[in-house]
C-alpha positions as MATLAB code, in Angstrom:
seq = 'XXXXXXXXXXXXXXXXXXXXXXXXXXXXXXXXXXXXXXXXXXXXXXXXXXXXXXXXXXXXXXXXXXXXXXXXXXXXXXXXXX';
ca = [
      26.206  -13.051   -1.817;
      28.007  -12.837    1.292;
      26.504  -12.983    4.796;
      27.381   -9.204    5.782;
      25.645   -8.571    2.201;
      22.592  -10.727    3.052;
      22.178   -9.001    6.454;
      22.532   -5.360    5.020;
      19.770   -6.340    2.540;
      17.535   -7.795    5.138;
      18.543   -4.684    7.519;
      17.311   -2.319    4.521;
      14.072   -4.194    3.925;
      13.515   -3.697    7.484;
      13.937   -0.216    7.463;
      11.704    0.633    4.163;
       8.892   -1.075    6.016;
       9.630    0.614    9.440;
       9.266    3.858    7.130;
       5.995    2.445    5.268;
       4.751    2.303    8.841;
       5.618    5.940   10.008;
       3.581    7.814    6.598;
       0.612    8.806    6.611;
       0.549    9.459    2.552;
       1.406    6.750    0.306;
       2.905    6.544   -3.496;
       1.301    3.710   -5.863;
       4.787    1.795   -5.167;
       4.134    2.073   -1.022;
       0.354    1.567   -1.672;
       0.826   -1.822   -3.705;
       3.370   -3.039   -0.634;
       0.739   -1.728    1.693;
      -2.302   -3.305    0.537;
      -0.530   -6.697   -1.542;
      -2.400   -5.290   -4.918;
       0.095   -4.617   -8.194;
       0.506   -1.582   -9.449;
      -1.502   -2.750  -12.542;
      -4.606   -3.399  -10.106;
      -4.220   -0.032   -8.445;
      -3.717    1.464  -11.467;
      -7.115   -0.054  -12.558;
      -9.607    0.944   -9.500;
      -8.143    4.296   -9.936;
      -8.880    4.763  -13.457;
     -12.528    3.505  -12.221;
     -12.653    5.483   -9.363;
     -12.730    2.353   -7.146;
     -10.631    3.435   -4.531;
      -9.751    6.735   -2.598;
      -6.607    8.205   -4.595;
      -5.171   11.997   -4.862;
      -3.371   13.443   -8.163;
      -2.336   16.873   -6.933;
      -0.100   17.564   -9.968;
      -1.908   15.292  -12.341;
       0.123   12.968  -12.525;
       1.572   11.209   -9.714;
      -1.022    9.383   -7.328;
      -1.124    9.397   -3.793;
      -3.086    7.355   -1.291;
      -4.165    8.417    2.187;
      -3.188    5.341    4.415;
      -6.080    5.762    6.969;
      -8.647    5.889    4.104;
      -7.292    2.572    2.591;
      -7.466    0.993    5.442;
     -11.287    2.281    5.648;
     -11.569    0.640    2.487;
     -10.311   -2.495    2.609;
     -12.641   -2.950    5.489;
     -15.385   -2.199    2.743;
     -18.340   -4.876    2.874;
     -17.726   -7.440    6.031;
     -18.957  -10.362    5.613;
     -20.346  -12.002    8.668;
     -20.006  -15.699    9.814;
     -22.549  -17.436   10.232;
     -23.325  -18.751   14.041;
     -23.126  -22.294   14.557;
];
C-alpha cells in the first residue's frame, strides 16, 4: 500500500467517525462502533430486550444514541473512600 493510499484510508476512517458523531440514530453496524459491543452481542440484548432498540419496518434495528449512552451509564458503581 502506498503512502497516498494509507493516508486516504486513514482520511476516510476519520470521516465515518466524524459522521458517527453528527447522528443522532444509529444502525447495529454504527451502534457496535459506538458502544465497542459485536454485532452478535447487540444482536443478543435485543432479542432479550436488554437494551433500548427500534425496528420500524421489522427488520432493520435502530438505536437512539442519547438513550445508549443513558444506558451504558446503567448501575454506577461507587468507589469506595479511602
Amino acid at each position: 500500500m502506498t503512502d497516498s493510499e494509507l493516508i486516504k484510508t486513514k482520511l476516510d476512517a476519520i470521516e465515518s467517525y466524524a459522521r458517527l458523531g453528527a447522528k443522532t440514530v444509529l444502525t447495529l453496524e454504527e451502534t457496535s462502533i459506538f458502544t465497542g459491543l459485536s454485532k452478535t452481542y447487540l444482536y443478543k440484548l435485543t432479542c432479550n430486550h436488554m437494551i433500548p432498540h427500534y425496528k420500524p419496518n421489522g427488520r432493520n434495528l435502530y438505536f437512539d444514541k442519547s438513550e445508549l449512552e443513558n444506558w451504558m451509564r446503567q448501575n454506577k458503581v461507587n468507589v469506595n473512600e479511602e
